[in-house]
C-alpha positions as CSV (number, residue, x, y, z in Angstrom):
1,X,-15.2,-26.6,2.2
2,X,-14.5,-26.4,-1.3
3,X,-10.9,-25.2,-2.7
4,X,-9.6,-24.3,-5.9
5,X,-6.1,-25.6,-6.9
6,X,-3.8,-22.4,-8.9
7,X,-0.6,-23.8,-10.8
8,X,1.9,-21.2,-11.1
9,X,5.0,-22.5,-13.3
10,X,8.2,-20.9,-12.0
11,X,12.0,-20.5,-13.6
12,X,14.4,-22.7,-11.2
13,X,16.1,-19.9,-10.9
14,X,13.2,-17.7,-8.8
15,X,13.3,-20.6,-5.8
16,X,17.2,-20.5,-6.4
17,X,17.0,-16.7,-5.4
18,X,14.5,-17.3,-3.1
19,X,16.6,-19.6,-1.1
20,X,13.6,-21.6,-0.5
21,X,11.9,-25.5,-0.9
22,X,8.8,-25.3,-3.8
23,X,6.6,-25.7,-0.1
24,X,8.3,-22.6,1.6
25,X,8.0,-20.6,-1.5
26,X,4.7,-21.8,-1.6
27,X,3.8,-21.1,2.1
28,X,4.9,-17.6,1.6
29,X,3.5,-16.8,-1.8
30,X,-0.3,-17.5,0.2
31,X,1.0,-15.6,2.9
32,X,1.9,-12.4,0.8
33,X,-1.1,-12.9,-1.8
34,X,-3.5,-12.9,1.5
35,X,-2.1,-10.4,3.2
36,X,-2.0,-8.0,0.2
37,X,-5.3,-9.0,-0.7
38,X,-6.3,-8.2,3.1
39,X,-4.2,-4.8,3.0
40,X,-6.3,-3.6,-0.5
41,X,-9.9,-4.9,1.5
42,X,-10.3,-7.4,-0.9
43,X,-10.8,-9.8,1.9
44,X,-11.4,-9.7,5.9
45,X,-9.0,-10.6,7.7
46,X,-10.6,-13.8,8.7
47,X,-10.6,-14.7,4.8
48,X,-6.6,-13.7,4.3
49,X,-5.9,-16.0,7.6
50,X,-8.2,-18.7,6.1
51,X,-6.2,-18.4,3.0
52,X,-2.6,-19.1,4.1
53,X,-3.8,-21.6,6.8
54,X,-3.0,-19.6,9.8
55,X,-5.1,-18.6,13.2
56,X,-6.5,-14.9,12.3
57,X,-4.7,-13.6,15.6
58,X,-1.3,-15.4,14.3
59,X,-2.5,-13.5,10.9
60,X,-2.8,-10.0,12.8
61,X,0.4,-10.3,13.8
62,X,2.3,-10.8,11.1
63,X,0.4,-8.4,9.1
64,X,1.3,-5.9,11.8
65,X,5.1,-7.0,11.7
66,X,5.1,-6.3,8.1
67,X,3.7,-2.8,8.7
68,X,0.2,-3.6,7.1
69,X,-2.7,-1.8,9.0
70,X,-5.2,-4.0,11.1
71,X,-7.4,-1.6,12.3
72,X,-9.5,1.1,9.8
73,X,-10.4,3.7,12.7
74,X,-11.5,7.1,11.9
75,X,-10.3,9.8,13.7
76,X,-13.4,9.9,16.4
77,X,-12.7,6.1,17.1
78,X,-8.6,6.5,17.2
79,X,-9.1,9.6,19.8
80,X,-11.9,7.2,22.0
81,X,-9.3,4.2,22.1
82,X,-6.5,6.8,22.9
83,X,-8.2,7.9,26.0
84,X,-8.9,4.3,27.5
């Protein structure tokens, strides 16, 4: 696998607010960027769990916990998984 390295320079005073190490910020900041990116179906959410380094189930749920759709049913589909 290839990877891309992206530098972000941030004020002191962000991770100061953030309460957070540089590697829990960072942890976070992929975790947020993938599940935004994820939310807007820029990427699956296979991709968004590959990007922050977690399973994609693991992934689901957080995404859920954070009130982000993980299912795109129309209404025919919602009514046939209502009735099982």
């Amino acid at each position: 696998m290839i990877a891309a390295t992206i530098q972000l320079d941030l004020p002191d005073s962000v991770l100061l607010a953030a309460g957070q190490s540089p590697e829990e910020f960072a942890r976070e900041a992929k975790f947020l960027l993938a599940l935004k990116l994820f939310e807007v179906g820029r990427i699956s959410s296979g991709g968004a769990a590959e990007l922050c380094g977690l399973p994609r189930v693991e992934f689901l749920f957080r995404a859920g916990r954070m009130k982000v759709p993980v299912a795109d049913l129309d209404e025919q589909e919602l009514e046939r998984e209502l009735k099982l």
